[in-house]
TILUM-299811 format. One record per residue (C-alpha): residue number from 1; x, y, z. Coordinates in Angstrom, 1 decimal. Example, Ala and Ser with C-alpha at 12.3 -4.5 7.8 and 13.67 -1.06 7.14 Angstrom:
<atoms>
   seq       px       py       pz
     1     12.3     -4.5      7.8
     2     13.7     -1.1      7.1
</atoms>
This chain:
<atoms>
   seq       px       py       pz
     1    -32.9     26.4      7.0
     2    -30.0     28.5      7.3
     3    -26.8     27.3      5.5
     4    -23.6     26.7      8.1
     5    -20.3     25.7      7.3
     6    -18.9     22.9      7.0
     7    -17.0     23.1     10.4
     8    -19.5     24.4     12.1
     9    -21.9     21.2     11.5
    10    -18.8     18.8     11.9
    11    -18.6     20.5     15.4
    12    -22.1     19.9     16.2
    13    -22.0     16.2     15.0
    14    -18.7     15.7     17.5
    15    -20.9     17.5     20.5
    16    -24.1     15.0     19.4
    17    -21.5     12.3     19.3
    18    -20.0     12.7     22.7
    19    -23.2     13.1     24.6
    20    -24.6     10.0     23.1
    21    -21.7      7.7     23.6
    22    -21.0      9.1     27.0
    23    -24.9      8.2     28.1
    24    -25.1      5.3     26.3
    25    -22.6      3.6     28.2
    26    -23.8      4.7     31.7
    27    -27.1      3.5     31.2
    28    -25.5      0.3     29.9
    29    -23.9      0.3     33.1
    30    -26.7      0.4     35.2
    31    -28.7     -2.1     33.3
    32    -25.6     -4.7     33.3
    33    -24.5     -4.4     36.6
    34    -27.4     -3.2     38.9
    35    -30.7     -4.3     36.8
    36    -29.1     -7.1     35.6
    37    -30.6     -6.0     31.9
    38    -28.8     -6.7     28.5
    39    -27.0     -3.3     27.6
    40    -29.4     -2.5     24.9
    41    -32.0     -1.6     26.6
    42    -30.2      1.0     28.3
    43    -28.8      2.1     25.1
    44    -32.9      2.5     23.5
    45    -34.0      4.7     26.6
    46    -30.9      6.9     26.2
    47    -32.5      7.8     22.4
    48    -35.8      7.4     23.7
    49    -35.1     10.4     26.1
    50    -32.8     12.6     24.7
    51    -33.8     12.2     21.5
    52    -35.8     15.5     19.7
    53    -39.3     13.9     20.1
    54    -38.6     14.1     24.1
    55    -35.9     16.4     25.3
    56    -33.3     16.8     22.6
    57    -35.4     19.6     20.8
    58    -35.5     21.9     24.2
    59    -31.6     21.3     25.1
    60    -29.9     24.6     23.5
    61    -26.1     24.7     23.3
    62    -24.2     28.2     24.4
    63    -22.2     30.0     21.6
    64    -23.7     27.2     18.5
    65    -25.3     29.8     15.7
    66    -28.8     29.6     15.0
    67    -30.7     26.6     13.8
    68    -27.3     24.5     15.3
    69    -28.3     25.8     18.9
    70    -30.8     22.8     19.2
    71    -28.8     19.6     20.4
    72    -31.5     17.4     18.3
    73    -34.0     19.6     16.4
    74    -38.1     18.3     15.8
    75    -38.2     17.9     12.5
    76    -39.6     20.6     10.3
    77    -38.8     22.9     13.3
    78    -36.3     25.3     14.1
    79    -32.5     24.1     13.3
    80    -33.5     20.5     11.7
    81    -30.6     19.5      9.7
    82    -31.9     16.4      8.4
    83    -31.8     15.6      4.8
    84    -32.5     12.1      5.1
    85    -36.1     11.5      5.1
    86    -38.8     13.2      6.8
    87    -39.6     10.5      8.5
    88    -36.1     10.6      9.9
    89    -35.5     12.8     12.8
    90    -31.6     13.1     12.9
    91    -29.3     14.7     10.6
    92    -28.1     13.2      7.8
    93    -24.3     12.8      9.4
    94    -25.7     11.2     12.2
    95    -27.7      8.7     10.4
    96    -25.2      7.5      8.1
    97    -22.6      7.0     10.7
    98    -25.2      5.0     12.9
    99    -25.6      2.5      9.5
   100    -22.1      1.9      9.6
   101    -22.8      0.9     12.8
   102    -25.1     -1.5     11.8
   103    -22.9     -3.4      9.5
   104    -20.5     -3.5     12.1
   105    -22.5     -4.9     13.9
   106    -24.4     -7.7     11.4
   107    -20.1     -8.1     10.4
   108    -19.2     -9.4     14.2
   109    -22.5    -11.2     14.1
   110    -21.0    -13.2     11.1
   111    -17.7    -13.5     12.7
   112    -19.1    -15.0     15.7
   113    -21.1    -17.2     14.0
   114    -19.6    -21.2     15.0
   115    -20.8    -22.7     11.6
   116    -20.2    -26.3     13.3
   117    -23.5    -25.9     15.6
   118    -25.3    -26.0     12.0
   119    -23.4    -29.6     11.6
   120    -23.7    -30.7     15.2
   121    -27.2    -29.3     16.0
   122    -28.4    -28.5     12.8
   123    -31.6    -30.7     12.0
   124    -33.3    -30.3     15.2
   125    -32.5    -26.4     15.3
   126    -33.0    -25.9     11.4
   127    -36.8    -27.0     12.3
   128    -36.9    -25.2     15.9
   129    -35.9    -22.0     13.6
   130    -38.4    -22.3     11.2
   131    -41.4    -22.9     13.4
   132    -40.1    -19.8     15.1
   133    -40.4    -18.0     11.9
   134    -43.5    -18.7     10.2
   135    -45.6    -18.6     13.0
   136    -44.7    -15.0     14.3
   137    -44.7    -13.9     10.7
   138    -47.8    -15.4     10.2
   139    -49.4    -14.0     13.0
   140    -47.8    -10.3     12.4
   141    -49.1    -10.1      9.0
   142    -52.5    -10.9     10.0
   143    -52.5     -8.5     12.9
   144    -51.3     -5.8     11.0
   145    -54.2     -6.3      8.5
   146    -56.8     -7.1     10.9
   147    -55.7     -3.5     12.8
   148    -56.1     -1.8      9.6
   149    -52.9     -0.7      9.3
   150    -52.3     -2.6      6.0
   151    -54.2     -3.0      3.3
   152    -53.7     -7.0      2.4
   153    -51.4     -9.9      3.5
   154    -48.8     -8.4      1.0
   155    -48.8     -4.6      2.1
   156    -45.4     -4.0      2.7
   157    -46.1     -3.0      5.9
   158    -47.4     -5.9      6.9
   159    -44.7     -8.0      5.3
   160    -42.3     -5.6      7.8
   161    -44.2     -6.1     11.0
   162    -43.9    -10.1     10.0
   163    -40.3     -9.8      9.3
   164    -39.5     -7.8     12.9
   165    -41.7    -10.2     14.5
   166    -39.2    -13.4     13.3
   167    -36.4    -12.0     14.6
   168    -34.4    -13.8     17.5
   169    -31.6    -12.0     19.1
   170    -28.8    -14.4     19.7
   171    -26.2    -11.9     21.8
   172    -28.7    -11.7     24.6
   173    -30.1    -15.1     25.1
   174    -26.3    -16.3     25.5
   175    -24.8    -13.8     27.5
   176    -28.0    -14.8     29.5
   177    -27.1    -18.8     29.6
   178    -23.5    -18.2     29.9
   179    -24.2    -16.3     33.1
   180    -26.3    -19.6     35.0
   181    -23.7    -22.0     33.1
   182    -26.3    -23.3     30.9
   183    -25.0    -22.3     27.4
   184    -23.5    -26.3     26.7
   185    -26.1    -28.1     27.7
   186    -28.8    -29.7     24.8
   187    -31.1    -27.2     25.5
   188    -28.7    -24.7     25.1
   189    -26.9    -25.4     22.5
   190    -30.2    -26.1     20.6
   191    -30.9    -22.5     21.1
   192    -27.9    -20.7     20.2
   193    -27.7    -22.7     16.4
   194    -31.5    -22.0     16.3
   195    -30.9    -19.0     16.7
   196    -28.2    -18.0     14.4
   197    -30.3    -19.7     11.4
   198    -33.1    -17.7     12.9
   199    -31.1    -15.1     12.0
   200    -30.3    -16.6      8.5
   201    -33.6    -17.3      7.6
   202    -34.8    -13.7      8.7
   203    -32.1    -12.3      7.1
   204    -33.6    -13.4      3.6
   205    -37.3    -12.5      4.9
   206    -36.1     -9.2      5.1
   207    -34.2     -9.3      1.8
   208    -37.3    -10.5      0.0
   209    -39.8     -7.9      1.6
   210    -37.2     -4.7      0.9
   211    -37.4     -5.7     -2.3
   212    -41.2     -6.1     -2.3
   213    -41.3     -2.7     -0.4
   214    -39.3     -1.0     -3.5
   215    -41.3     -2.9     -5.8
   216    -44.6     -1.9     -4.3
   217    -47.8     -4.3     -4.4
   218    -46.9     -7.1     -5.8
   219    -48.6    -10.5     -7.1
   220    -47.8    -13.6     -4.2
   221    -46.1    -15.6     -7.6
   222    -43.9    -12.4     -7.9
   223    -43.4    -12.0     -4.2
   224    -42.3    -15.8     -4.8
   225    -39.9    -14.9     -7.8
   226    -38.3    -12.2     -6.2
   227    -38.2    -14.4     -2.5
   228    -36.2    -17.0     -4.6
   229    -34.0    -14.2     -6.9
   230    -32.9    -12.9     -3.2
   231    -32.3    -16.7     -1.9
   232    -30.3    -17.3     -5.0
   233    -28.1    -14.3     -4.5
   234    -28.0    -14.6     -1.0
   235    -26.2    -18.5     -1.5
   236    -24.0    -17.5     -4.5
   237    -22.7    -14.9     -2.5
   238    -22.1    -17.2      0.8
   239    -20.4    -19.8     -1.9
   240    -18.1    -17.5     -4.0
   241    -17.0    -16.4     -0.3
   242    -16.5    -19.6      1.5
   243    -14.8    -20.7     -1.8
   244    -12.4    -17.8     -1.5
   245    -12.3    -17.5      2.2
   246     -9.0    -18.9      2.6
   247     -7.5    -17.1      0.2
   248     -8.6    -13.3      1.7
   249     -7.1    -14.9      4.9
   250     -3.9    -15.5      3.4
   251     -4.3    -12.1      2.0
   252     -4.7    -10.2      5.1
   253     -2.4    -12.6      6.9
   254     -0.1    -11.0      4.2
   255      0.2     -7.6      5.6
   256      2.4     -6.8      8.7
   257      1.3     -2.7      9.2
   258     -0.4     -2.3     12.4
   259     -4.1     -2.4     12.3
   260     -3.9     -4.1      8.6
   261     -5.7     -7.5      8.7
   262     -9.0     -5.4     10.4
   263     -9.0     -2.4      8.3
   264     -9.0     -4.4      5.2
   265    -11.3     -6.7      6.9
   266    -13.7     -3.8      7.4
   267    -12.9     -2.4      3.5
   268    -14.1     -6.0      2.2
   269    -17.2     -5.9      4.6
   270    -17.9     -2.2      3.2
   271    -17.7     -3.6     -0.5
   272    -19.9     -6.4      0.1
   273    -22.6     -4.0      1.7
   274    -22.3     -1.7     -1.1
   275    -23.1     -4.8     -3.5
   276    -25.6     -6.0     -1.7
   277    -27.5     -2.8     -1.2
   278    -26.5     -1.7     -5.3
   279    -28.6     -5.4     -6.2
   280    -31.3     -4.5     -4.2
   281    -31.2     -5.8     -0.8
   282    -29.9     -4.6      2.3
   283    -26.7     -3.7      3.4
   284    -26.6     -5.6      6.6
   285    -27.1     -9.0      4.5
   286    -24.1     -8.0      3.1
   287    -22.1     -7.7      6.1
   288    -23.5    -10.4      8.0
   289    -22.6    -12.4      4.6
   290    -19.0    -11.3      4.8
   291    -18.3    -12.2      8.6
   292    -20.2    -15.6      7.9
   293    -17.6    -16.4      5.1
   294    -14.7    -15.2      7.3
   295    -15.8    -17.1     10.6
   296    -14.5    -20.6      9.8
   297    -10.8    -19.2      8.9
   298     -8.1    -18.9     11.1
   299     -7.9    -15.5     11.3
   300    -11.8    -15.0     12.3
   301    -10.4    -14.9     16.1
   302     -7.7    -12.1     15.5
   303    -10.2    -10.3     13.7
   304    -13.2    -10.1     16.5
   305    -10.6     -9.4     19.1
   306     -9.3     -6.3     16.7
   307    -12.9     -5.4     16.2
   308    -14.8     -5.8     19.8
   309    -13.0     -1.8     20.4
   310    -14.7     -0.4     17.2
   311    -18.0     -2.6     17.9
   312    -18.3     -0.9     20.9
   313    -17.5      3.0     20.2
   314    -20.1      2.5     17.2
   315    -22.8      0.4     18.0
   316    -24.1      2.0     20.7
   317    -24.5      5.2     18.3
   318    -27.3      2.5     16.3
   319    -29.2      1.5     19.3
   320    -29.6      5.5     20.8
   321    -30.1      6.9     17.3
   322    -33.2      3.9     17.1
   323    -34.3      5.5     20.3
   324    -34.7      8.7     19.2
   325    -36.9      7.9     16.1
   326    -39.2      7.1     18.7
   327    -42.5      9.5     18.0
   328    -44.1      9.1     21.8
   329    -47.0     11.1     20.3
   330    -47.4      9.5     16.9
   331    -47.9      6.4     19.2
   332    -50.8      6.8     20.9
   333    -53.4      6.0     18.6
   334    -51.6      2.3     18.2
   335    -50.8      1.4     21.9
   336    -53.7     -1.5     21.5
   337    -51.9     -2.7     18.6
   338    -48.6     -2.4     20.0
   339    -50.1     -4.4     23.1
   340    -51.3     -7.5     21.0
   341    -48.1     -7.5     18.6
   342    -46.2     -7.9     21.6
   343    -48.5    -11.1     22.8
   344    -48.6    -12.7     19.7
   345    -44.4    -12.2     19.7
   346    -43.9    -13.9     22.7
   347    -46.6    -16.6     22.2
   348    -45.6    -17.5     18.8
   349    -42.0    -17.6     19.2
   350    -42.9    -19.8     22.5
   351    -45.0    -21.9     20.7
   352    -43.7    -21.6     17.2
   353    -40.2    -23.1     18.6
   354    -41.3    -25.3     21.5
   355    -43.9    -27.4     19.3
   356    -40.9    -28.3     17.1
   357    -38.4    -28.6     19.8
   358    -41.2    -31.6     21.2
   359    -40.9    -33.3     18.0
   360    -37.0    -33.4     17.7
   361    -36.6    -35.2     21.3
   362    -37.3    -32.5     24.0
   363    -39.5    -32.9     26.8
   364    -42.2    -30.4     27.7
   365    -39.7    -28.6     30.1
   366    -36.8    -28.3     27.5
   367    -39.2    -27.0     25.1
   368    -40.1    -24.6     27.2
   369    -36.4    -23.7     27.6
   370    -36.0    -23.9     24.0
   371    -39.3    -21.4     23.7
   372    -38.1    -18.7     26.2
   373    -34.6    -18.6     24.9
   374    -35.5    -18.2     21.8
   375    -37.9    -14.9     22.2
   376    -35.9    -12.1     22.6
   377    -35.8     -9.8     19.8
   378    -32.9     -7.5     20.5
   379    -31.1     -5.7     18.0
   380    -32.2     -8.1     15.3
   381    -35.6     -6.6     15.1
   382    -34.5     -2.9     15.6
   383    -32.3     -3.7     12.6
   384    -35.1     -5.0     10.3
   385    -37.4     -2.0     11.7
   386    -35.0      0.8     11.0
   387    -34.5     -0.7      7.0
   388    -38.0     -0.8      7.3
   389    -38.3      3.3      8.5
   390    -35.6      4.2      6.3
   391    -37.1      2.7      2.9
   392    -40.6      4.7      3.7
   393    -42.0      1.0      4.2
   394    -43.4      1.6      8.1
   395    -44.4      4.8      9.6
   396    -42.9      6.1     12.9
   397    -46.2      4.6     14.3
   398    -45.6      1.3     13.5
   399    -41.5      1.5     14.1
   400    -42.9      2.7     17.7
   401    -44.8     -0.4     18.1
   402    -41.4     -2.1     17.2
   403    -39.6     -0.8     19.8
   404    -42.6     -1.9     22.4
   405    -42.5     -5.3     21.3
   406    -38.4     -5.7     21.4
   407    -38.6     -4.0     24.6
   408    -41.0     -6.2     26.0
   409    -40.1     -9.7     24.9
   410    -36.0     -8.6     25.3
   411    -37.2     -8.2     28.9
   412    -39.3    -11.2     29.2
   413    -36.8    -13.4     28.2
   414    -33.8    -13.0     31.2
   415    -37.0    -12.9     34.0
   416    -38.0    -15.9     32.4
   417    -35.2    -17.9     31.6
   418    -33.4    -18.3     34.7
   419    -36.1    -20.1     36.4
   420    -36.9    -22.5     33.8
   421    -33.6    -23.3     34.2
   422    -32.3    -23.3     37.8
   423    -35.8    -25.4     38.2
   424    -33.6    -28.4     37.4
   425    -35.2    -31.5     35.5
   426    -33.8    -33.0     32.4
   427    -34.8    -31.5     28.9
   428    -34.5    -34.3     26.7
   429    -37.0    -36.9     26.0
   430    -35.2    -39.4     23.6
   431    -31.9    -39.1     21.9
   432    -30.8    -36.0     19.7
   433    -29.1    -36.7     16.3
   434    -26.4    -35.0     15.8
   435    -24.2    -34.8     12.5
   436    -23.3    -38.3     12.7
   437    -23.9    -39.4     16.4
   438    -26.2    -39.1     18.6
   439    -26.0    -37.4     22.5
   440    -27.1    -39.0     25.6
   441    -28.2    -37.4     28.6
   442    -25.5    -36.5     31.7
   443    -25.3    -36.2     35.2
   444    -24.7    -32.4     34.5
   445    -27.8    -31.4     32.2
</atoms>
């Protein structure tokens, strides 16, 4: 490849930059207001379209030099400037700055977290979250072996299609119940805490199978030993912080500069990544670590209001960059796979949470709820998928069948919500505990 300056490829990273965020937000736009779509789906097609295994590679930009002409080279073709991975189709530039993305993004997931849903709701949605993790991991480990695309139950790849497959995506089931005024109710409620310790408890799955993916094939009492070395690490870190959270508050509370309290905010965020990632695990633990710990101060609210404006000029960047490692071609040969992982992601997570939401007080119509609501992926999975693609662990075949399922069960879930719903009909079947009390059903639900 022919060497350019270091201007000329910041120049090319600006125009890449521009075009993306600019598209990305007008096809969230249309999804949001006319489709009535969370914005991420927009965002995927956007990087599914422009990126270089669609059109990118045949869009050539006037008076750029050669092998910078090409808005997003093939790879191994003319003008690819990555130096990632080969299995990573974007430049190096680009890539890194759509992982700071990420942790941005895993960071305001932390910061919205309400810890007091684990009090209140926490029993019946700590075994609502686990149902829905063990059965769709269960299931996508088994159908990545039976396929053939894994060798054994402990193939990394088939620990990674298992660990996509447990994600729940929080941000789009309650924009979703916030919209029909349904986010208070039992039901809920229920699936907002079960989701965020869905998140928690796929957030170690993934921990544990990056580190069996570096590892290579390991032994299940070894895949046990490092499960618990990452469960250990993952709770020290989460106490040492919520030890010390007040403190860091009082310590950006300290600074009066403009901008201060968020940009040091970000700096601790960055450092816990880095840790994270230097012990073995993934950055995005990290950061979803650090905005846990600094949720329950009283600065968390100052600090997601300063953040939404960088959250939303970077994250997009993740979602279309996830789009364009999209291999339309390298797909075809697993479209039957893709297919069945998609039904056994919605079944399980429908079955996996609504069998344990019957045995914690709900009727068969709040479990239902509770089901549904709980089986979008989102950008959970395409999280988990692109650690997955970026540690060799999946092929771009099997990160393609990713994106098919999250697309697919991300859709399912706002066509099928909203009826379960407006359909009226109380969810509960006996009293819920609570931490401490117990709730009764009201005119309302």
């Amino acid at each position: 490849m022919e060497a350019h300056g270091i201007l000329e490829i910041t120049t090319h990273l600006v125009l890449q930059l521009s075009i993306i965020l600019f598209l990305a937000k007008l096809a969230a736009e249309t999804c949001e207001r006319y489709l009535k779509q969370p914005a991420v789906i927009g965002e995927l097609v956007v990087g599914m379209v422009l990126g270089p295994y669609a059109l990118g590679h045949m869009i050539r930009i006037p008076g750029f030099p050669e092998g910078l002409d090409i808005l997003f080279p093939l790879p191994h073709g003319p003008g690819n400037p990555s130096g990632v991975d080969s299995l990573i189709p974007v430049s190096t530039e680009l890539w890194v700055i759509a992982q700071v993305a990420a942790v941005i993004l895993l960071f305001m997931a932390g910061l919205e977290t309400d810890v007091s849903l684990f009090f209140r709701y926490g029993g019946p949605a700590f075994v609502i979250a686990m149902g829905g993790v063990i059965f769709p991991f269960i299931l996508g480990d088994i159908a990545t072996v039976f396929f053939g695309f894994a060798e054994n139950y402990t193939d990394p790849v088939a620990l990674f299609v298992g660990a996509i497959m447990t994600a729940t995506s929080v941000g789009i089931t309650a924009r979703v119940l916030s919209d029909i005024g349904k986010i208070s109710t039992p039901e809920g409620v229920t699936i907002l805490a079960g989701a965020v310790i869905d998140d928690v408890i796929g957030i170690l799955v993934l921990a544990i199978v990056v580190s069996v993916a570096r590892a290579g094939q390991l032994s299940p009492g070894e895949i046990g030993w490092l499960g618990l070395r990452a469960f250990g690490f993952w709770l020290g870190l989460t106490a040492v912080g919520m030890l010390l959270a007040k403190r860091i508050a009082r310590f950006l509370r300290w600074f009066k500069s403009g901008g201060a309290p968020l940009v040091l905010a970000l700096s601790i965020c960055f450092l816990v990544s880095a840790v994270t990632e230097m012990f073995g695990l993934a950055m995005i633990i990290g950061a979803f670590v650090a905005g846990l710990v600094l949720s329950n101060t009283d600065i968390a609210e100052h600090l997601e209001k300063s953040l939404r404006s960088v959250y939303h000029a970077f994250v997009p960047v993740f979602f279309v960059v996830m789009g364009m490692l999209v291999d339309f071609s390298a797909m075809s040969h697993v479209l039957l796979f893709g297919a069945v992982i998609s039904l056994l992601a919605t079944v399980s997570k429908v079955l996996g949470c609504g069998i344990p939401a019957l045995a914690v007080g709900f009727n068969r119509v709040g479990a239902l709820r509770i089901g549904i609501g709980m089986l979008p992926r989102g950008e959970v999975a395409l999280i988990v998928a692109g650690v997955g693609l970026a540690s060799g662990a999946i092929p771009l075949d099997i990160f393609g069948v990713s994106i098919m399922m999250t697309f697919v069960t991300t859709l399912m879930a706002p066509i099928f919500l909203v009826p379960v719903f407006r359909g009226g009909g109380e969810g509960k079947r006996v009293r819920l505990k609570t931490a401490g009390r117990a709730t009764e059903p009201s005119a309302s639900d």
